[in-house]
VMD Tcl script that draws the C-alpha trace (Angstrom):
set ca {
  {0.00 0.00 0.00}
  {2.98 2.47 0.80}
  {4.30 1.53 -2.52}
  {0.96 3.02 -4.17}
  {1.26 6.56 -2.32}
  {4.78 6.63 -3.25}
  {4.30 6.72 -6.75}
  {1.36 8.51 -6.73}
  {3.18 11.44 -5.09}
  {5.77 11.33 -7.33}
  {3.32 11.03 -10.74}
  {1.37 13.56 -8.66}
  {4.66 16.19 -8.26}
  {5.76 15.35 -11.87}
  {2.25 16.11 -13.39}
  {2.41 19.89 -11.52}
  {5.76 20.66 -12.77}
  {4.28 19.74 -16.41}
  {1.39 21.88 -16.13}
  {3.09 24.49 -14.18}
  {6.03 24.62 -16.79}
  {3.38 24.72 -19.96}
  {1.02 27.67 -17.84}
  {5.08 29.51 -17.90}
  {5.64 28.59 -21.59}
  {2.39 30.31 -22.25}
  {2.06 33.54 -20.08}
  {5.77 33.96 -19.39}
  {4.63 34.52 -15.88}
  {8.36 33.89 -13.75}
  {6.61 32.65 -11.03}
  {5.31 30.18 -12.64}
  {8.77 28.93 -13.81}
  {10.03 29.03 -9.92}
  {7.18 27.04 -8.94}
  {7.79 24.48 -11.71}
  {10.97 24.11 -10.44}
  {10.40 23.59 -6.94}
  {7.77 20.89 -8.19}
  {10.73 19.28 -10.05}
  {13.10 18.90 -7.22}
  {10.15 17.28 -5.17}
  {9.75 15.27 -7.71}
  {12.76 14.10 -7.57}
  {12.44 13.86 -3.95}
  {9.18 11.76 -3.99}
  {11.10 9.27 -7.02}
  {14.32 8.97 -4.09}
  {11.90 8.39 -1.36}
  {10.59 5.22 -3.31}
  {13.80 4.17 -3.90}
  {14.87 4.64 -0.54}
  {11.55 2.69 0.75}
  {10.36 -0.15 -1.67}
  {13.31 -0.67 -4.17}
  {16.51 -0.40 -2.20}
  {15.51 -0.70 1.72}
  {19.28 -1.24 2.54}
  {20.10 1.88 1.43}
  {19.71 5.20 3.36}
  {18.81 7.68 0.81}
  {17.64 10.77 3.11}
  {20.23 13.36 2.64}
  {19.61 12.77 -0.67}
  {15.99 12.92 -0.48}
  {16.10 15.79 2.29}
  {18.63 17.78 -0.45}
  {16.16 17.33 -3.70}
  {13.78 18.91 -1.47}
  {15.60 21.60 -0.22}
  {16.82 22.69 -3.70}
  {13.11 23.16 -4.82}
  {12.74 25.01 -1.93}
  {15.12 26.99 -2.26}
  {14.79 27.70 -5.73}
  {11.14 28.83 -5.08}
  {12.50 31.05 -2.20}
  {15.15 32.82 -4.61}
  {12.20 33.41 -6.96}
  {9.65 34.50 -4.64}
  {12.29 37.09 -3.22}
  {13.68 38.15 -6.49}
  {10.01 38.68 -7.99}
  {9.49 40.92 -5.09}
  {12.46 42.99 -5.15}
  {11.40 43.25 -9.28}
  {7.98 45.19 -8.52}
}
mol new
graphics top color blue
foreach p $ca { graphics top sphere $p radius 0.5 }
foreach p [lrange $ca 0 end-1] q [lrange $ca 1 end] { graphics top cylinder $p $q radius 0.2 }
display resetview
């Protein structure tokens, strides 16, 4: 059962980077393209966590995990900051 909300995170993630990046490719809207970004790295983050769980349990994937999602974090910070400092 685990198995099942791991993946559907991850499809879940990867489907709102898509749209999110598509909504930027239309509008050119930056914040848009910061947001798809931040989707991407927890994607990324939900694909290691189901590695880390279900495919390889001997391995400790967390920083790993904990650094995908910190990136997209991170990345959405810089653009949240540098959008306001913009207007």
């Amino acid at each position: 059962m685990a198995e099942a909300v791991y993946v559907s995170c991850a499809l879940a993630s990867l489907v709102c980077a898509i749209l999110l990046l598509r909504g930027y490719n239309r509008s050119k809207a930056r914040l848009l393209l910061w947001s798809s970004l931040c989707f991407v790295g927890l994607t990324i983050n939900n694909g290691l966590l189901l590695f880390d769980k279900v495919l390889y349990p001997e391995m400790n994937l967390s920083l790993w995990r904990s650094g995908a999602a910190l990136a997209g974090l991170l990345i959405l910070l810089y653009g949240l900051v540098w959008e306001a400092e913009q207007k």
